[in-house]
C-alpha positions as CSV (number, residue, x, y, z in Angstrom):
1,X,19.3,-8.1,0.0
2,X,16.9,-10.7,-1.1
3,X,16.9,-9.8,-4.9
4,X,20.6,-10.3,-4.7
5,X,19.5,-14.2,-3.9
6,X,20.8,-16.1,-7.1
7,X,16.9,-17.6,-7.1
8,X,15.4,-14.2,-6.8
9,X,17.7,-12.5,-9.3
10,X,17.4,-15.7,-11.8
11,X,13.6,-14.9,-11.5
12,X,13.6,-10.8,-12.1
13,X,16.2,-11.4,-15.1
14,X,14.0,-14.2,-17.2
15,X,11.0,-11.8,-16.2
16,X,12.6,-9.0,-17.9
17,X,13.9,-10.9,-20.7
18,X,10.4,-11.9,-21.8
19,X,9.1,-8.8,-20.7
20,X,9.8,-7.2,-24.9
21,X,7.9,-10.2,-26.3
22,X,5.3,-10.2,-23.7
23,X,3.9,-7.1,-22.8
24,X,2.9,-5.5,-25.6
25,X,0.6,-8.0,-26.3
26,X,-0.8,-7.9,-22.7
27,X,-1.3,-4.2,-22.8
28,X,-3.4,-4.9,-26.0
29,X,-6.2,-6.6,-23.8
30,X,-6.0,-4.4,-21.0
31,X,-9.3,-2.5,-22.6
32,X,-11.1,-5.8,-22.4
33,X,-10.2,-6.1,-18.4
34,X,-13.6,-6.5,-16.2
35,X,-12.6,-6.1,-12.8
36,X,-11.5,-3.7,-10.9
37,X,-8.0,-2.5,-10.9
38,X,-6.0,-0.8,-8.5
39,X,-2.9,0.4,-8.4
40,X,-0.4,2.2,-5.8
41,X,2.6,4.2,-7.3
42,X,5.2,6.0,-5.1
43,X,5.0,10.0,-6.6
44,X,9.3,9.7,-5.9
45,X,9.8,6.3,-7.7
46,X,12.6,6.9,-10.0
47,X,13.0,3.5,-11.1
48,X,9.5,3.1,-12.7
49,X,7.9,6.5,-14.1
50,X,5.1,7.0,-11.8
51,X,3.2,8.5,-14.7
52,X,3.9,5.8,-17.3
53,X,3.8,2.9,-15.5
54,X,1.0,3.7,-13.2
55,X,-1.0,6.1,-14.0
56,X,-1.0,5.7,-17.9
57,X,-3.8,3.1,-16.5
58,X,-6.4,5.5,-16.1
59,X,-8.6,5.4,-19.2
60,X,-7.0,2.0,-20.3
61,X,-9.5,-0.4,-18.5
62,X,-12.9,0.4,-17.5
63,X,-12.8,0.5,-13.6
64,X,-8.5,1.4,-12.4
65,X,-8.2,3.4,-9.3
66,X,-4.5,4.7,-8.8
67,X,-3.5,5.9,-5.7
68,X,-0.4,7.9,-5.2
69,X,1.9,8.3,-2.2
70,X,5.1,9.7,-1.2
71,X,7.7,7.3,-1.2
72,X,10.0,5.7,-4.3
73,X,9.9,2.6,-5.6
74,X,9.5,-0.6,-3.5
75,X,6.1,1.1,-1.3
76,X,5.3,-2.3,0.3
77,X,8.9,-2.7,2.0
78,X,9.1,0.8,2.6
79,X,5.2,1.9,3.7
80,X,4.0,-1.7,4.5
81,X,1.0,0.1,7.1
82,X,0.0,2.3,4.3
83,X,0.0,-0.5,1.4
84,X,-1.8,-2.4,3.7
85,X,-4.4,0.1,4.5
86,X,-4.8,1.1,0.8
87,X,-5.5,-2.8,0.1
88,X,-7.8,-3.2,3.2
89,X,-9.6,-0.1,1.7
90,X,-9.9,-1.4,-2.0
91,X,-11.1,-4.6,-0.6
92,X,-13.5,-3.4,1.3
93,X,-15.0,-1.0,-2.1
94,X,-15.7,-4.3,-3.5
């Protein structure tokens, strides 16, 4: 229900609409990235391909950690205790 707030969907459209332009030239520089990444994907997301938009990472940039867990694609709203854990844990690696 809140993306469907005319702010929040204003936002996630002119996010998408640059996205073309911009990412390819941000995925250029992910190589040159020197600090840790991490990343949570949801193994059932069929919104975002778990494998290409998560865990195409590994390799990219010298130090990504991806961590997969059951669930689709919005993990935080869904699995709050477990994103949270994962974060407290990553934290804490540092």
């Amino acid at each position: 229900a809140l993306g469907a707030r005319p702010v929040s969907f204003y936002h996630a459209s002119t996010d998408l609409a640059a996205l073309p332009d911009a990412l390819p030239g941000l995925a250029a520089r992910y190589p040159a990235l020197d600090v840790p990444v991490a990343v949570i994907v949801g193994t059932g997301d069929t919104i975002l391909d778990p494998r290409r938009h998560g865990e195409a990472l590994e390799g990219v940039a010298p130090d990504v950690r991806i961590t997969r867990v059951e669930g689709g694609h919005m993990i935080p709203l869904a699995q709050p205790r477990v994103v949270a854990d994962w974060l407290t844990a990553f934290a804490d690696s540092l």
